[in-house]
N, C-alpha and C positions, 0 to 999 in steps of 0.2 A: 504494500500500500504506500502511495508518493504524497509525501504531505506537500502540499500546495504553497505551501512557502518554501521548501525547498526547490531551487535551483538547479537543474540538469542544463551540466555544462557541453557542450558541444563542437563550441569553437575556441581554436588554440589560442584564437587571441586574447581571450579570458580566462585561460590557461595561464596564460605567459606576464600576465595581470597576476595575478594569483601565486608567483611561483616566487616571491619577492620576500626575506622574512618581514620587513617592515610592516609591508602589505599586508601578509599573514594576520602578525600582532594586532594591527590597526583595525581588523574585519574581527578580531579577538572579544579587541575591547569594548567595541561599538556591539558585537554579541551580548558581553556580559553587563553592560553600565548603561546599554542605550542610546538615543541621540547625542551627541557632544560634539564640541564646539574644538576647532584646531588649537588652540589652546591646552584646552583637557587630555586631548589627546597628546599632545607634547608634552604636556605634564604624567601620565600618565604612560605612557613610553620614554622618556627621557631622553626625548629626540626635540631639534628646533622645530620650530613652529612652521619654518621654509619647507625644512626637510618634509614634514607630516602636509602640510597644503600640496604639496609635490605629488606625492604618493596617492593622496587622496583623489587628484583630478584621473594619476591612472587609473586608480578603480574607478573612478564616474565614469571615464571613457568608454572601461569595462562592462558599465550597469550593472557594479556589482555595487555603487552606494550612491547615494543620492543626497543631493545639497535640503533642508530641514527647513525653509528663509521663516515657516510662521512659527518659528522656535527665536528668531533671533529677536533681542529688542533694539536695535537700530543697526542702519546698513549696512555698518563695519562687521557685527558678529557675524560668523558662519557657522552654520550648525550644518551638521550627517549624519545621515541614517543609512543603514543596511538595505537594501534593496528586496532580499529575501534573508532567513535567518539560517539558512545553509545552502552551501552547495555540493554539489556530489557530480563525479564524472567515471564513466570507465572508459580507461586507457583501453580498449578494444576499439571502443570509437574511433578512434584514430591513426587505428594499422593500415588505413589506403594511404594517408601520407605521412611516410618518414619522419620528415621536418614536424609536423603536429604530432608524429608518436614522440619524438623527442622532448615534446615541451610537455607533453601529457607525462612524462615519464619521470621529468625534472619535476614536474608540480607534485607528483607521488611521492616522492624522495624529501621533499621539503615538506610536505604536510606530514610525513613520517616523523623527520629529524624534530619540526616542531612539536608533536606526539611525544616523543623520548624525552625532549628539551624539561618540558613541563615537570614530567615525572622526576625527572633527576636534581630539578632543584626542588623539589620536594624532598628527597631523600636527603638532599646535602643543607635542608633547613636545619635551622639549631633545636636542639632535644625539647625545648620547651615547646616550640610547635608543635614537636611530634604530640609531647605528654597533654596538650590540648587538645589534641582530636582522637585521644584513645586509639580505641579500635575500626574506628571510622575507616581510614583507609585501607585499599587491600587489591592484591592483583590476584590472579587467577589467570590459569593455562589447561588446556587438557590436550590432548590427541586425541580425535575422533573420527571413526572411521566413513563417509560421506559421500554421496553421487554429487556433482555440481548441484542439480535442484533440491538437496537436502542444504547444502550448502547455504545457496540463496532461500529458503527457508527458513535456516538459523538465524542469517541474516536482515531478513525483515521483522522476526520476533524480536531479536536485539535491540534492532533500529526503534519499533515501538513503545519499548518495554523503557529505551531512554528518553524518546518524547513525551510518552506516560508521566514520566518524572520532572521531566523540562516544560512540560505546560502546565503542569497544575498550579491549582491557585494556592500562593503561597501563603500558609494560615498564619493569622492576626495573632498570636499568640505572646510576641515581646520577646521574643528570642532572636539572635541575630543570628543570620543565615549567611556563609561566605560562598562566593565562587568555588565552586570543585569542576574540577576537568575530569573526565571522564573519555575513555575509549576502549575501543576493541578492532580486533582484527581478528580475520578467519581469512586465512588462506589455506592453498595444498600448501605441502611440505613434506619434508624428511626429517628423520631423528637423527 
């Protein structure tokens, strides 16, 4: 099942948009925090404000974010937004041309790398993080034995099972709730 806000990507050029870590980050942030302003986002990446307006216009190029103007209160602020709240491609798409398998293959590699990134400064945070989130975090692996369509099976249950979680309505309760990153992969392989 394709949630309507996600993005199926198809053309390399929003590949090649995408394959950027700034870029990456900035589609990140604007994820978890919402519309902001190049400001915020500088501040919030610890990048100039040049650099992140830069970046910004190639994802709008892309239509992968969009300028926000009834957010700003006068003409100087600039406010963006995400376009849609994910996007998703398969690198099969793009085995009639080389040159787009190339950039489909660089955008995998990087939304990887970004994947591991995440994880690992979580691991190399200081103990007292850890000891505030108990048992909260945790990874998990198996080997399972699969036809491709058991596969994309797993796959859509996965994919729901973390929307499930990412739309709900976040209960009024006075607890404070942070950003958690989450993933999964399923591919073949070998032991």
């Amino acid at each position: 099942m394709e949630n309507s806000d996600v993005r199926h990507v198809t053309d390399s050029r929003v590949l090649a948009a995408l394959a950027h870590p700034l870029r990456r980050r900035l589609m990140d942030v604007l994820k978890v925090h919402g519309p902001s302003t190049v400001g915020l986002l500088a501040e919030r990446t610890g990048q100039a404000p040049a650099n992140v307006s830069h970046h910004l216009k190639v994802l709008a190029a892309a239509e992968l974010v969009d300028e926000a103007p009834e957010l700003a209160r006068d003409r100087r602020e600039r406010w963006w937004r995400l376009r849609s709240r994910a996007v998703r491609w398969s690198n099969a798409d793009f085995d009639a041309d080389p040159a787009a398998r190339a950039v489909a293959d660089a955008a995998t590699s990087l939304n990887l790398d970004r994947h591991v990134a995440l994880v690992r400064a979580w691991h190399a945070a200081a103990d007292e993080a850890h000891a505030a989130w108990g048992e909260g975090p945790f990874s998990t692996d198996r080997w399972l034995h699969l036809t491709p369509e058991e596969l994309a099976e797993l796959g859509r249950e996965v994919t729901e099972l973390f929307a499930r979680w990412a739309e709900r309505p976040v209960p009024d309760d006075g607890r404070r709730r942070e950003p958690v990153f989450l993933f999964a992969h399923g591919v073949p392989g070998q032991p």
